[in-house]
C-alpha positions in Angstrom: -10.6 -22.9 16.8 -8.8 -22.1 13.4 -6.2 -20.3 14.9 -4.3 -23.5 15.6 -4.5 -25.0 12.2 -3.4 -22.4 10.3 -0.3 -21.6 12.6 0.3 -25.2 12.5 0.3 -25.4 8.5 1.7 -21.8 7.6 5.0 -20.6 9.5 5.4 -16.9 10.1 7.7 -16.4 7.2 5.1 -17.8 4.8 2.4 -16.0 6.0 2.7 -12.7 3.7 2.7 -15.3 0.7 -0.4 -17.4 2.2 -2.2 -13.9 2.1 -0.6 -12.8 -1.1 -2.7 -15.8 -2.8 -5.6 -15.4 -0.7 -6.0 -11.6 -1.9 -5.7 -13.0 -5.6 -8.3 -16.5 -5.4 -10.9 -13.4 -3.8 -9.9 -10.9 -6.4 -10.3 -13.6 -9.6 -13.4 -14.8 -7.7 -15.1 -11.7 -7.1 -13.9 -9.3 -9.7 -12.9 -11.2 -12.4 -9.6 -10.5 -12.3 -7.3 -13.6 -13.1 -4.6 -12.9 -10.9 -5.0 -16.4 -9.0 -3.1 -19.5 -10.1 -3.3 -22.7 -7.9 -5.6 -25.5 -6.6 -6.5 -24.8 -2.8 -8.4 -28.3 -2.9 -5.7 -30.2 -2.6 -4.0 -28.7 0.2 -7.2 -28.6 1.9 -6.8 -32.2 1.9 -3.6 -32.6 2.9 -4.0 -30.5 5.7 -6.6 -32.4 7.2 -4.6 -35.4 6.4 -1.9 -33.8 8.9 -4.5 -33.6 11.8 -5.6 -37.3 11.3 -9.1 -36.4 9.4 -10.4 -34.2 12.4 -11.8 -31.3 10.6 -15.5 -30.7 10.4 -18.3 -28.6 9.3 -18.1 -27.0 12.4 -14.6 -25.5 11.7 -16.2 -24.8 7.9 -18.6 -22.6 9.7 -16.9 -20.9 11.9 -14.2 -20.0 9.2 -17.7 -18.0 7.7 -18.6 -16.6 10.3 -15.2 -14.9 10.1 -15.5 -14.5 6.9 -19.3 -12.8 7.1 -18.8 -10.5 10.3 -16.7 -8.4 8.4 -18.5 -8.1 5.3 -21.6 -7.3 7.3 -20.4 -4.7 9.6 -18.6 -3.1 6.4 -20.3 -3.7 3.1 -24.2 -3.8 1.6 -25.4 -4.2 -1.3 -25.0 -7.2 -4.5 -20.7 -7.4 -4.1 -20.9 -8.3 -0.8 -24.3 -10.8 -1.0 -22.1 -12.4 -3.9 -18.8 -12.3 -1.6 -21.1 -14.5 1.1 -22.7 -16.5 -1.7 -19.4 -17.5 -2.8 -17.8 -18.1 0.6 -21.0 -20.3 1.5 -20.5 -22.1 -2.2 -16.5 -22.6 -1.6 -16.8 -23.9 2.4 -19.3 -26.5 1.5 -17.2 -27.8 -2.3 -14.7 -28.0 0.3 -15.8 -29.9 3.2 -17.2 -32.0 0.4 -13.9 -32.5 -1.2 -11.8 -33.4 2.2 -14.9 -35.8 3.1 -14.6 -37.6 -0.5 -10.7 -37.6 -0.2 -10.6 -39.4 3.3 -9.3 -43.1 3.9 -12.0 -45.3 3.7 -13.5 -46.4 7.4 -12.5 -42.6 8.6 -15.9 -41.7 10.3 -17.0 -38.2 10.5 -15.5 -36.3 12.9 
């Protein structure tokens, strides 16, 4: 399911940068470090802009459930709860912000 949209937004010579920046927004987010600079908002938006205002709360959850098998079958304890907390917090500011930032008369999909 996300497969396709991330292929279709980030080519194979951008992917080491693509998770480059993802290591840093986790590592501000859940250490504290402030090693990420950028706005992920915004290309949110554009990219579901590029597939004509099709994405949903399903794809939201099913990028969590990627997100929380991992942590489950690897971690315990308060970092991880938090890492969960904060993926569940980020999905739904998202969803919220592509939903606010469609053309008006764009149903949900």
């Amino acid at each position: 399911m996300l497969g396709p949209i991330f292929n279709g937004h980030i080519s194979d010579e951008q992917w080491p940068v693509h998770l480059s920046k993802l290591n840093d927004f986790w590592e501000s987010n859940l250490f504290g470090v402030r090693t990420f600079r950028g706005g992920p908002s915004a290309k949110h938006v554009n990219v579901h802009k590029n597939l004509n205002h099709t994405i949903s709360q399903t794809h939201f959850a099913q990028w969590l459930q990627l997100w929380f098998v991992p942590i489950d079958e690897l971690y315990e304890g308060e970092l991880a709860t938090s890492a969960k907390d904060m993926a569940r917090r980020m999905s739904t500011g998202e969803y919220i912000h592509i939903w606010q930032n469609r053309p008006r008369g764009i149903q949900k999909k």
